[in-house]
Structure formats: structure tokens, C-alpha cells
N, C-alpha and C positions, 0 to 999 in steps of 0.2 A: 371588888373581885367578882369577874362572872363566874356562875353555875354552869354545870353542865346543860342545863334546862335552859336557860339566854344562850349560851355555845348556840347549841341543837335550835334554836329560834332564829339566829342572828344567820346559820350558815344556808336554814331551810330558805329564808328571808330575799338572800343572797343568791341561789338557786333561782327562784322563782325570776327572780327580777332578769335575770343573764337568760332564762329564756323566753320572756317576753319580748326583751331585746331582739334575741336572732331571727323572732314571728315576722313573718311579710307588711312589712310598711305601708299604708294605701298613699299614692302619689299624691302630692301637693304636701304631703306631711314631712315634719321634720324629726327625723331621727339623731338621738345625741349619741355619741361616741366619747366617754371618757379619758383624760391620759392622769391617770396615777400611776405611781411606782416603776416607772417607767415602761409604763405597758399600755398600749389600747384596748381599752374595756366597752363593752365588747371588742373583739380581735374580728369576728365575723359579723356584719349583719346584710338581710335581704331583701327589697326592698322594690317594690316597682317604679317604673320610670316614673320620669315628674317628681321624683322625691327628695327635698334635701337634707344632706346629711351634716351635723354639724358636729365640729371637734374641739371639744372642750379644755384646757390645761389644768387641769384638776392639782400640777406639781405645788411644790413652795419654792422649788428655785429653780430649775432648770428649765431650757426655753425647748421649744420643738417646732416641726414643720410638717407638713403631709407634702409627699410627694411619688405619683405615682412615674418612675420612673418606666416602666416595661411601655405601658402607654403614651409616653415621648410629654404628657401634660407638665408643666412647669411646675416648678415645687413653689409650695407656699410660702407667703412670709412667714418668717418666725413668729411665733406667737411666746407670750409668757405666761406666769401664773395668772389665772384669771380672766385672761385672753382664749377668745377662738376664734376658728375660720372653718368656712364652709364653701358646699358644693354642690350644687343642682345635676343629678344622673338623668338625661335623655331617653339614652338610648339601653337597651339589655346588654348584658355582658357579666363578666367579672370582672373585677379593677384590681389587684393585688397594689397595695403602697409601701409605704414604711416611712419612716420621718428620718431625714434628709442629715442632721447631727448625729442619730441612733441608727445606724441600719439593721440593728439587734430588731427594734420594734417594728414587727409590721402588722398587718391588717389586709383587711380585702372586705370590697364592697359589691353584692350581686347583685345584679338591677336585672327582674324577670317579672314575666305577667303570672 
């Protein structure tokens, strides 16, 4: 059974790491994007050009895609648990997505100097 003290540790923990995450990625690097719970964890991240972003299926069953549909980019293949797929950002912009089975689940990616 956790304590309030592990709670309070685990959520501080948790914090930290989410905003590391949303910090500006330096290009050539590769930033992970979780899919648990049927959600992209991070939901936002920022990130300069030249940087790839990769998306991980974090599920135990359910499959997903990325697909930025506003930007006409072709959805990805399905990936499953275990499986991901990724994407090299260019150019600056925002990318808003969502995954192609889920369109509950979305995201967006900022590509800025």
C-alpha cells in the first residue's frame, strides 16, 4: 500500500518529468511521446526544426496511428503495443494530430527556433 509520502513523491516525480518533456528539444534529437491510457503523453511538445519525434504504444491492446490530418500528411501505419513510428519536423510551425482510430486523442507538435 502507498503513503501519502510515495503519493506526494510519485505525483512530484510525474510533474517534473511532463515538464521536461514540453522544454525545447535541441534539433537532431529525438523526443519520445508516449500512448498510454489512450492518451498522448506528453499531449504538447516543442521542439526545433531537425528534430525527431517518436511515438511510442505504451497500450497492452489497442493499436493507433498518428495522423496529422489539418496538414494533408498521410496517417501512419498502425502501430501496436510495443511498436512505434516517427517523424523528422523541418520546418517551424504547429502540427496539431490525433490518431486516426481515436480521434478523441490528440496532440500537436511546435517546431520553433
Amino acid at each position: 500500500m502507498m503513503t501519502m509520502k510515495s503519493i506526494a513523491f510519485t505525483i512530484s516525480k510525474s510533474l517534473a518529468v511532463a515538464l521536461v518533456s514540453v522544454s525545447l528539444a535541441n534539433a537532431g534529437e529525438v523526443v519520445e511521446i508516449s500512448i498510454e491510457k489512450m492518451k498522448f503523453e506528453p499531449q504538447q511538445v516543442k521542439i526545433k526544426p531537425g528534430t525527431t519525434v517518436k511515438w511510442v504504444n505504451n497500450e497492452r491492446r489497442n493499436n493507433h496511428s498518428v495522423f496529422f490530418e489539418k496538414e494533408g500528411y498521410p496517417e501512419s501505419e498502425r502501430f501496436f503495443p510495443g511498436e512505434s513510428w516517427q517523424r523528422t519536423f523541418d520546418n517551424p510551425g504547429t502540427y496539431p494530430y490525433r490518431c486516426g482510430p481515436h480521434p478523441e486523442m490528440t496532440g500537436v507538435v511546435e517546431v520553433g527556433e
